[in-house]
C-alpha positions as CSV (number, residue, x, y, z in Angstrom):
1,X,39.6,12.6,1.0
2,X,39.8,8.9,0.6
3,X,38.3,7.1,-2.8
4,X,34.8,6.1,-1.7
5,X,34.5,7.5,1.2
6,X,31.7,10.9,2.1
7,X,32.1,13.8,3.9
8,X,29.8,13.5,5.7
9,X,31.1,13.1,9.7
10,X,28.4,10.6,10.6
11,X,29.9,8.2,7.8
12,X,33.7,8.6,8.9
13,X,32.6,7.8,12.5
14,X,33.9,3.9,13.0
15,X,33.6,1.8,16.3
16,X,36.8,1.5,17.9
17,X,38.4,3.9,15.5
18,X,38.5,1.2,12.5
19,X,37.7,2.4,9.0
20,X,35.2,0.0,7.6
21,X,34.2,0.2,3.9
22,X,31.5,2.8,2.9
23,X,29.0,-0.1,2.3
24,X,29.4,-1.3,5.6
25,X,28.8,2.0,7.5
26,X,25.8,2.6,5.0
27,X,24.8,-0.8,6.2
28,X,25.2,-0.1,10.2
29,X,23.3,3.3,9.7
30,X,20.5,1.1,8.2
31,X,20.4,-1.3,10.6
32,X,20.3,1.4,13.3
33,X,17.6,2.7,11.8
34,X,15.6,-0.3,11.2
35,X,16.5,-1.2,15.2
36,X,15.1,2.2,16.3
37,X,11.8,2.4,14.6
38,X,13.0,5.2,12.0
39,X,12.0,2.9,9.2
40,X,8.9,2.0,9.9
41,X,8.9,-2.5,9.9
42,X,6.4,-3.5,7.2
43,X,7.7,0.0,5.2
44,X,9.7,0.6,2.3
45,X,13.3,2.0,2.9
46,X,14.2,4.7,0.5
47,X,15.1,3.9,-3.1
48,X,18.6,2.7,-3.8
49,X,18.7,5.6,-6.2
50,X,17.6,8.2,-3.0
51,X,20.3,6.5,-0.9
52,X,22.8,6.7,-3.6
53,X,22.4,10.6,-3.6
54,X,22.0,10.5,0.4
55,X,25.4,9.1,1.0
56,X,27.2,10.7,-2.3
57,X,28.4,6.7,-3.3
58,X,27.0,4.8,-5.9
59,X,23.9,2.6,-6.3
60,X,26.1,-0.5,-6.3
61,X,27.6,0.3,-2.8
62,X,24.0,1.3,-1.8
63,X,23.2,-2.5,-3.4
64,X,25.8,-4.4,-1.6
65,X,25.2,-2.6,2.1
66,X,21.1,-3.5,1.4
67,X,21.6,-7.2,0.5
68,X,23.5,-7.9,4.0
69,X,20.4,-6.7,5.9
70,X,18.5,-9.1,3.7
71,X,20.8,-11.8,4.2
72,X,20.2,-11.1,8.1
73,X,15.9,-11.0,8.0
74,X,15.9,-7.1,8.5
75,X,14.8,-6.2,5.1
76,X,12.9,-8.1,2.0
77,X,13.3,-7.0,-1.6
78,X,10.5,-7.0,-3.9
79,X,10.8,-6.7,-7.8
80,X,9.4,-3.6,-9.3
81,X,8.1,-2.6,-5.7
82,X,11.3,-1.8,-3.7
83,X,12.8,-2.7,-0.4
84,X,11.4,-3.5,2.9
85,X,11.5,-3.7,6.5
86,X,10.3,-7.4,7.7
87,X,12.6,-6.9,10.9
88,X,10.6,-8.3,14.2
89,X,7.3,-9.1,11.9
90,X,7.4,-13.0,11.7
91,X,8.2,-13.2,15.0
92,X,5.8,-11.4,16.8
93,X,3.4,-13.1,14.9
94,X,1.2,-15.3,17.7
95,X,0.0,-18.8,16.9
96,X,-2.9,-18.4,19.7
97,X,-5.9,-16.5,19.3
98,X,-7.4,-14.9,16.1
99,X,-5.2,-15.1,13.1
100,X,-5.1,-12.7,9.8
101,X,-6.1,-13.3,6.7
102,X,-3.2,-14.6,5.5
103,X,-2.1,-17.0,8.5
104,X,-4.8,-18.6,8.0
105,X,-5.2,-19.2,4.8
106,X,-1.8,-20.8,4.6
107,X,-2.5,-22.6,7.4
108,X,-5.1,-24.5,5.1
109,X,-2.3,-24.8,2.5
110,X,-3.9,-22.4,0.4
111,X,-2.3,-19.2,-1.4
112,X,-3.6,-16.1,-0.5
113,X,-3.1,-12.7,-1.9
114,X,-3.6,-9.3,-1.1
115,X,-4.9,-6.1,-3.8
116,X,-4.8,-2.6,-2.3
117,X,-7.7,-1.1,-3.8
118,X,-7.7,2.2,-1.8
119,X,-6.1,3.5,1.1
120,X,-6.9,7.1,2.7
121,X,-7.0,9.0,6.3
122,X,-9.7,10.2,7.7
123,X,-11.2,12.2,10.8
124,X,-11.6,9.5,13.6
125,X,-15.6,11.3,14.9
126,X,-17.3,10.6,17.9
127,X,-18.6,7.0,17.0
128,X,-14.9,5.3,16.5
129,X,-13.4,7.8,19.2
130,X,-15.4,5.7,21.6
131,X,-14.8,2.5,20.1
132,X,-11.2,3.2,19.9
133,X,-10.2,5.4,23.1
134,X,-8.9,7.6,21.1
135,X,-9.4,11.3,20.2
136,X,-12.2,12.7,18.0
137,X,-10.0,15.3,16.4
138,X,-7.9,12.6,15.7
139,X,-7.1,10.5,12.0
140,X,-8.1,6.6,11.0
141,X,-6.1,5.0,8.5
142,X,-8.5,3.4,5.9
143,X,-7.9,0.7,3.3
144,X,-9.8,-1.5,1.2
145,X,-8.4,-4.3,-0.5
146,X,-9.7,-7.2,-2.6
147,X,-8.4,-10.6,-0.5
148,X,-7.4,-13.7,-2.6
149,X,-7.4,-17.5,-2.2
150,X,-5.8,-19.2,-4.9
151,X,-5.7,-16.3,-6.8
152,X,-9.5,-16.1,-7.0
153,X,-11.2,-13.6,-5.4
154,X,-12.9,-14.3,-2.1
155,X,-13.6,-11.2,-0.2
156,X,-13.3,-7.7,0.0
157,X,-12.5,-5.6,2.9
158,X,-12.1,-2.4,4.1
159,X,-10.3,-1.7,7.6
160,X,-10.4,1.3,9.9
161,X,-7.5,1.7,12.3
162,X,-6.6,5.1,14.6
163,X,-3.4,6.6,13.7
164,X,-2.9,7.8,17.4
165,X,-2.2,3.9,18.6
166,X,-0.3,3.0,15.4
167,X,2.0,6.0,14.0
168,X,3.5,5.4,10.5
169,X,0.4,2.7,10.3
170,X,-0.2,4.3,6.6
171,X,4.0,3.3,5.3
172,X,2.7,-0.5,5.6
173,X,2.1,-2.2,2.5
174,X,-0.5,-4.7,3.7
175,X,-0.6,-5.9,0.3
176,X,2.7,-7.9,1.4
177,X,2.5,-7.5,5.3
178,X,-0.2,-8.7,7.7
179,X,-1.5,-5.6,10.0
180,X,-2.2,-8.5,13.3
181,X,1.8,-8.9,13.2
182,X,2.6,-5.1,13.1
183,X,0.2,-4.5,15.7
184,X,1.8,-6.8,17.7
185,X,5.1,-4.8,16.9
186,X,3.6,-1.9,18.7
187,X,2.6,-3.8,22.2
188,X,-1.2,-4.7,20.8
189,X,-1.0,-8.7,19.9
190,X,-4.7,-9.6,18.8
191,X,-6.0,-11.8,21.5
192,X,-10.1,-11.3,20.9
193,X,-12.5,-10.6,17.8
194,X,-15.8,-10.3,17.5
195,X,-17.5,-11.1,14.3
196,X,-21.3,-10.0,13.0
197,X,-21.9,-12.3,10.1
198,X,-25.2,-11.4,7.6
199,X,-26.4,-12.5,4.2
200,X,-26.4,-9.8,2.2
201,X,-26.6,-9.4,-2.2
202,X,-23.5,-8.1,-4.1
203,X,-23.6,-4.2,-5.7
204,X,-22.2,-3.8,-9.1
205,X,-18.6,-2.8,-8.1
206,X,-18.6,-6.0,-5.8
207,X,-19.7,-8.1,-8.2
208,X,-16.8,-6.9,-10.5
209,X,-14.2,-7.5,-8.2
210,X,-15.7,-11.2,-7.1
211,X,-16.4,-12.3,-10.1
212,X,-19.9,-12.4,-9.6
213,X,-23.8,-11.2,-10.4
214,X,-25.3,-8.2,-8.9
215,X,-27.2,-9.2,-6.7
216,X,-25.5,-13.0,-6.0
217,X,-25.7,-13.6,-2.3
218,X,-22.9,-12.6,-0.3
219,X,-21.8,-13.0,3.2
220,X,-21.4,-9.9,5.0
221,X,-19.2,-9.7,8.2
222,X,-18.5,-6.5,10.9
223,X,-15.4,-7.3,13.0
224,X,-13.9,-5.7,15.8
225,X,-10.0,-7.0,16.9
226,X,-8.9,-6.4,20.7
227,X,-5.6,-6.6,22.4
228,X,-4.8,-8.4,25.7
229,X,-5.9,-4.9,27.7
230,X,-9.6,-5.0,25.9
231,X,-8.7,-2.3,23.6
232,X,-10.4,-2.0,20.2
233,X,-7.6,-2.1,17.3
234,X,-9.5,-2.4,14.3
235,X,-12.7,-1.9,12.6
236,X,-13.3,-4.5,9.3
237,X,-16.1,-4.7,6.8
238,X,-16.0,-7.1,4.7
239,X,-17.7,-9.1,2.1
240,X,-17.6,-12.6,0.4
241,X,-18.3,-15.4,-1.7
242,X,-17.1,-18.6,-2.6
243,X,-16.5,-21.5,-1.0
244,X,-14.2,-19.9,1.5
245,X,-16.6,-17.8,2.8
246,X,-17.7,-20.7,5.4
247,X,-17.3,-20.5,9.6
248,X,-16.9,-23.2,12.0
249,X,-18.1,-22.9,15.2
250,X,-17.2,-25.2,18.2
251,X,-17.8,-25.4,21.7
């Protein structure tokens, strides 16, 4: 067997009978991958370290067939965090309608940040299998995460979201990928949401997390998201404080 390259037939496969460099057939498996919804956009790939012992090569060849993909906008590196798909997400992001957290924060010229706090599944029920269309024996993907605005803290927010529209919902890490641009991804672009806004008074783990007093006022808001069709996507709770927690209405 040649240096460098695997056993493995799938690797020794080339188009048009031309033997490419193991990186670059690592690389075109990837890609293919990536292009057929295997790795989940918004996900993390395997570790170089998993791939390295995947393909029997190296975690420098693994290195150099990765940072093509990034070069071409299919995958994002993050320090300490690992590798992942962004493939398809900017683009399907719409500039009409309601916009995510953190569209529209930037569009302000602010920085906002994202904190995972908790994620979980859970039994859908009767309640959100109605609101949802979906099956009552079904799972929601839940997570609650503490938003930022200029790295203070200005709301947090917990979001229910049915597995059965959004498989491999739960491999997103929203802490560096808006959920609006992978449901759009999936055929459900946000077009409609309906807010119920109420004062309410923070509770002692709120108040840690804001930065606040028990019992400091607080703006409480219920929000349901809805595709083009009318169908319910997500379920939010959220609460905050601050001066960003302000609405403008016009007519």
């Amino acid at each position: 067997m040649a240096k460098g390259y695997s056993s493995a037939p799938w690797l020794n496969e080339n188009a048009a009978g031309i033997n490419l460099p193991l990186y670059l057939r690592i690389r075109r498996i990837i890609r293919e991958k990536i292009n057929s919804g295997e790795y989940t956009p918004g996900a993390a790939i395997p570790s170089e370290s998993d791939l390295s012992q995947q393909y029997n090569t190296t975690k420098l060849t693994i290195r150099n067939a990765i940072d093509g993909l990034i070069d071409e906008g299919l995958l994002f590196r993050v320090q300490g965090k690992g590798t992942f798909v962004t493939h398809g997400l900017s683009a399907n992001s719409s500039s009409h309608g309601p916009r995510g957290f953190r569209a529209s924060q930037g569009d302000m010229r602010h920085r906002p940040s994202v904190r995972v706090l908790e994620t979980s599944i859970r039994p859908v029920g009767a309640h959100y299998a109605r609101l949802f269309d979906v099956s009552a024996e079904g799972d929601l993907y839940q997570v609650r995460r503490l938003n930022c605005v200029d790295d203070e803290p200005f709301a947090i927010e917990t979001a229910l979201v049915p597995c059965e529209l959004f498989p491999g919902i739960e491999t997103v890490d929203i802490s560096l990928f808006s959920l609006y641009e992978f449901y759009a991804l999936r055929g459900h672009e946000v077009v409609r949401a309906i807010e119920d806004l109420q004062v309410c008074e923070l509770k002692p783990r709120e108040a840690q997390l804001l930065r606040g007093s028990v019992g400091d006022p607080a703006l409480g808001i219920r929000c349901v998201s809805y595709d083009a069709a009318g169908r319910a996507l997500e379920y939010v709770t959220s609460v905050a404080i601050g001066e960003h927690a302000r609405y403008s209405v016009s007519q």
